[in-house]
C-alpha positions as CSV (number, residue, x, y, z in Angstrom):
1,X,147.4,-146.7,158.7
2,X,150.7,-147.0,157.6
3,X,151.2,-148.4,153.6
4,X,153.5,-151.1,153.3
5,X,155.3,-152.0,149.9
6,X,153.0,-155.2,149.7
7,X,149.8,-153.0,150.0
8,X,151.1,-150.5,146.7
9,X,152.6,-153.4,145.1
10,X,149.5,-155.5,145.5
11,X,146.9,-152.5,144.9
12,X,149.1,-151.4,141.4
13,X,148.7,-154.8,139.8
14,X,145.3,-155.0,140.3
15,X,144.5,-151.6,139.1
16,X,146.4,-152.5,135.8
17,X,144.8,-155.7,135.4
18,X,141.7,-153.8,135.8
19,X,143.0,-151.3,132.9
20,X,144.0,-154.2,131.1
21,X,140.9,-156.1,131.1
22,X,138.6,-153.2,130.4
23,X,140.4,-153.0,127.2
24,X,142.7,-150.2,127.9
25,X,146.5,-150.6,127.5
26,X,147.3,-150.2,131.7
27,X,150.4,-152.9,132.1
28,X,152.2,-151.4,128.4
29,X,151.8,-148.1,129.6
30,X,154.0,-148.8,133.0
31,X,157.2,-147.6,132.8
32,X,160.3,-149.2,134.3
33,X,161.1,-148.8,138.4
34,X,163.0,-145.6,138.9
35,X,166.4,-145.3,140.1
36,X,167.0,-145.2,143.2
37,X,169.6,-142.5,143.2
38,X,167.1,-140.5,141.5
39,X,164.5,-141.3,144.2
40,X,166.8,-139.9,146.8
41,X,167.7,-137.1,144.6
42,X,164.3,-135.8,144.4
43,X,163.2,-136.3,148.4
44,X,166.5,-134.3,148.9
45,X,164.9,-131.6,146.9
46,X,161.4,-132.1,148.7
47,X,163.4,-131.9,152.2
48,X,162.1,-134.9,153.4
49,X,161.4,-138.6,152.4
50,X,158.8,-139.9,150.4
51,X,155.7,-141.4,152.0
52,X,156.4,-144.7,151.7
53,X,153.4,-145.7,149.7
54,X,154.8,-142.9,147.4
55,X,158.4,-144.4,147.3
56,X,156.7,-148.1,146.6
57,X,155.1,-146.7,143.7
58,X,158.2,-145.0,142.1
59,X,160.2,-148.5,143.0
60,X,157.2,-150.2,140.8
61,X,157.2,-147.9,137.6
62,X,158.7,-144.4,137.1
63,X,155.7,-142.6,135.5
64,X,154.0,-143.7,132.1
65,X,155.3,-144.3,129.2
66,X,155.0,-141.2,126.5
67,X,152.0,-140.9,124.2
68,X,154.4,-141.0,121.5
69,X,155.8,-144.6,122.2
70,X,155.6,-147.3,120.3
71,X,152.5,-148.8,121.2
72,X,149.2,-148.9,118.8
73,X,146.8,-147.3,121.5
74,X,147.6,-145.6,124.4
75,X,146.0,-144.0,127.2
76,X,146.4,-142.6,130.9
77,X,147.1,-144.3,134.3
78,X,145.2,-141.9,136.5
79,X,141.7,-140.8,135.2
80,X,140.7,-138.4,132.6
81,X,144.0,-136.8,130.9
82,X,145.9,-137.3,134.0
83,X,149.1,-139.3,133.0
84,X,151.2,-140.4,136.0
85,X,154.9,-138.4,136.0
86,X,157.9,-139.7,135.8
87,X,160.1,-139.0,138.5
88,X,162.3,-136.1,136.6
89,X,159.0,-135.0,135.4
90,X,157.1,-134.5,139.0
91,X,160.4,-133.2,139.8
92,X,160.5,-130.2,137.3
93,X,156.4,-129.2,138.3
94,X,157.2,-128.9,142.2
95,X,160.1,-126.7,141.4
96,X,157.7,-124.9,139.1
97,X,155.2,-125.1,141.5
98,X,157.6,-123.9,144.8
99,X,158.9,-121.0,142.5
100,X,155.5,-119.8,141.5
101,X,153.9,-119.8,145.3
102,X,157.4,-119.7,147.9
103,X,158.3,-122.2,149.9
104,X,157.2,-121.0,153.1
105,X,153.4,-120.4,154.6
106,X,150.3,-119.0,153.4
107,X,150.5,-117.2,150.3
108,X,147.3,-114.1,150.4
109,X,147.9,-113.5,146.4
110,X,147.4,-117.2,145.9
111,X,145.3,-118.7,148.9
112,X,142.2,-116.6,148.8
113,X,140.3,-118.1,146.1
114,X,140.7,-121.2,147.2
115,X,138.1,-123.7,149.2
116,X,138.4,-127.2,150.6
117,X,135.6,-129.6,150.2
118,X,133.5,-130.0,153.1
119,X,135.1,-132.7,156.2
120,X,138.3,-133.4,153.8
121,X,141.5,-132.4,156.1
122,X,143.5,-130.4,153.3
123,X,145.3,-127.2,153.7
124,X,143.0,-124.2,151.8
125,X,146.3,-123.6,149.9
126,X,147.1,-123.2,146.2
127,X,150.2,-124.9,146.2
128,X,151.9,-125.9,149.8
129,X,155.7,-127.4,149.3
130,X,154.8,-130.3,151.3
131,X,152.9,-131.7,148.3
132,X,154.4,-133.9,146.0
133,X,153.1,-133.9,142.7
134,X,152.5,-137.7,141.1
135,X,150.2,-137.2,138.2
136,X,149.4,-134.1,135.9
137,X,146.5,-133.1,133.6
138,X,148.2,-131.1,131.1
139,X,146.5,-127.9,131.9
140,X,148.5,-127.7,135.3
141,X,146.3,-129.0,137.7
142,X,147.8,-132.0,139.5
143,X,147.0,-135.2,141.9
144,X,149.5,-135.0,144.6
145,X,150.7,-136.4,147.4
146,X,150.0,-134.7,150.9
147,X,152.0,-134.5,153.3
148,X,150.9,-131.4,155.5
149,X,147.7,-133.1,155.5
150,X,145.0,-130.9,158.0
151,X,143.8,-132.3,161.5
152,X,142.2,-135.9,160.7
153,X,144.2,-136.8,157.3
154,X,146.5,-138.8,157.0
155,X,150.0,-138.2,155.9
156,X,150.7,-139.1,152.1
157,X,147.0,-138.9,151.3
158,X,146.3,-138.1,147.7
159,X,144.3,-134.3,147.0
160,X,144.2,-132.2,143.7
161,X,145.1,-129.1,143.2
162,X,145.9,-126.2,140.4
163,X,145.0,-123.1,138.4
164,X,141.6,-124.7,137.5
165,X,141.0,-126.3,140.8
166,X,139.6,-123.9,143.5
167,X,138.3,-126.5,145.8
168,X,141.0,-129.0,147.2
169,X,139.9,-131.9,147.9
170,X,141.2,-135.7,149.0
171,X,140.3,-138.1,146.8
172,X,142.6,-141.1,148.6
173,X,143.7,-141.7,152.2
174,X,147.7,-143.0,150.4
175,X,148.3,-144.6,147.1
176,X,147.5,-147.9,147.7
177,X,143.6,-146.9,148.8
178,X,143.8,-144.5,145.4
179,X,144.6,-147.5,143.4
180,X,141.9,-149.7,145.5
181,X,139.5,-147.3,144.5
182,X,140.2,-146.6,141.0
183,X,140.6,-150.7,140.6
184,X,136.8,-150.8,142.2
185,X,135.0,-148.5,139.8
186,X,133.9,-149.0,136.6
187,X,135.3,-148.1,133.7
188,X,133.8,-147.4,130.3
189,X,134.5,-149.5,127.1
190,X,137.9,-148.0,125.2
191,X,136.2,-145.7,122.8
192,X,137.6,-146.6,118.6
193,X,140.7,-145.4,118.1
194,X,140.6,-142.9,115.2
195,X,143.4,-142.8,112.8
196,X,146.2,-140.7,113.6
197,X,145.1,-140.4,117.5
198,X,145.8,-143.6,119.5
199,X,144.6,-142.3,122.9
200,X,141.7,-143.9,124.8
201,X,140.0,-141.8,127.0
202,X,138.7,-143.1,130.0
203,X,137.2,-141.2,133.4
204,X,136.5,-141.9,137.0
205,X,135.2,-138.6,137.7
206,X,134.7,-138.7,141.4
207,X,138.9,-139.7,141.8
208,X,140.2,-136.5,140.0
């Protein structure tokens, strides 16, 4: 089913009031809507447009704010250490990402290791240039957006891949259903900030 910009809008506010209300600093941790210049700059650069569940999201907030802001605790948007890119950010990894792998089909060197979970309908790819990526763990493994999706998904689904990930699998049918889910699970209480490290680590384990 098609996402409409209600359905992100809606599903983002819940999932930072969620954030917000387990303790962790969600809404401060947003960061302004992009431009949209620089929205059509970057689906230029993909070679086609954004999902529109994607789009909605960038139109919402562009990214996270840096760890290094001004805030007194801070912590991720998507689970574990994955912090949602900013749009210049994302940008600069699938360029990295198309370099690294080609832009074209199946890549032997790259694609043999890899597995998909069993009945998710991803590409057994390393890196395919029809995935966008929205969020990054800092080790280079990302949650991206599909758009190549197998027989049975659903275009601008949400899957992760990267160096660490051998097994792709979908862990949201768009970005509205990822933000459902990650606004339905719980979350643990914000562990004490220690003194000279602000973050707060949190985990939905099953979503990354």
């Amino acid at each position: 089913m098609r996402e409409s910009d209600g359905d992100v809008r809606d599903a983002w506010v819940a999932w930072l009031s969620t954030l917000d209300q387990a303790g962790y600093p969600g809404s401060a941790m947003a960061a302004p809507p992009a431009e949209p210049a620089a929205v059509a700059d970057a689906e230029q650069e993909f070679g086609r447009p954004f999902q529109p569940g994607l789009r909605a999201l960038y139109e919402l907030s562009d990214g996270q704010q840096p760890d290094a802001g001004p805030l007194p605790v801070t912590t991720t948007l998507f689970p574990g250490t994955y912090a949602l890119l900013p749009l210049g950010q994302a940008l600069r990894e699938y360029r990295n990402w198309v370099e690294l792998v080609g832009p074209g089909e199946s890549n032997p060197d790259f694609d043999d290791a890899i597995t998909v979970r069993d009945g998710d309908p991803v590409r057994a790819r390393y890196w395919d240039a029809g995935w966008w990526p929205v969020a990054t763990d800092g080790g280079g493994n990302s949650i991206a957006v599909d758009t190549v999706p197998e027989p049975g998904g659903t275009v601008g689904q949400l899957i992760v891949a990267g160096p660490d990930e051998d097994e792709r699998r979908r862990i949201g049918t768009g970005v509205a259903d990822y933000l459902r889910r990650l606004a339905a699970s719980p979350l643990p209480a914000p562990p004490t900030a220690r003194p000279g490290d602000p973050f707060l680590f949190w985990d939905v384990r099953a979503l990354r």
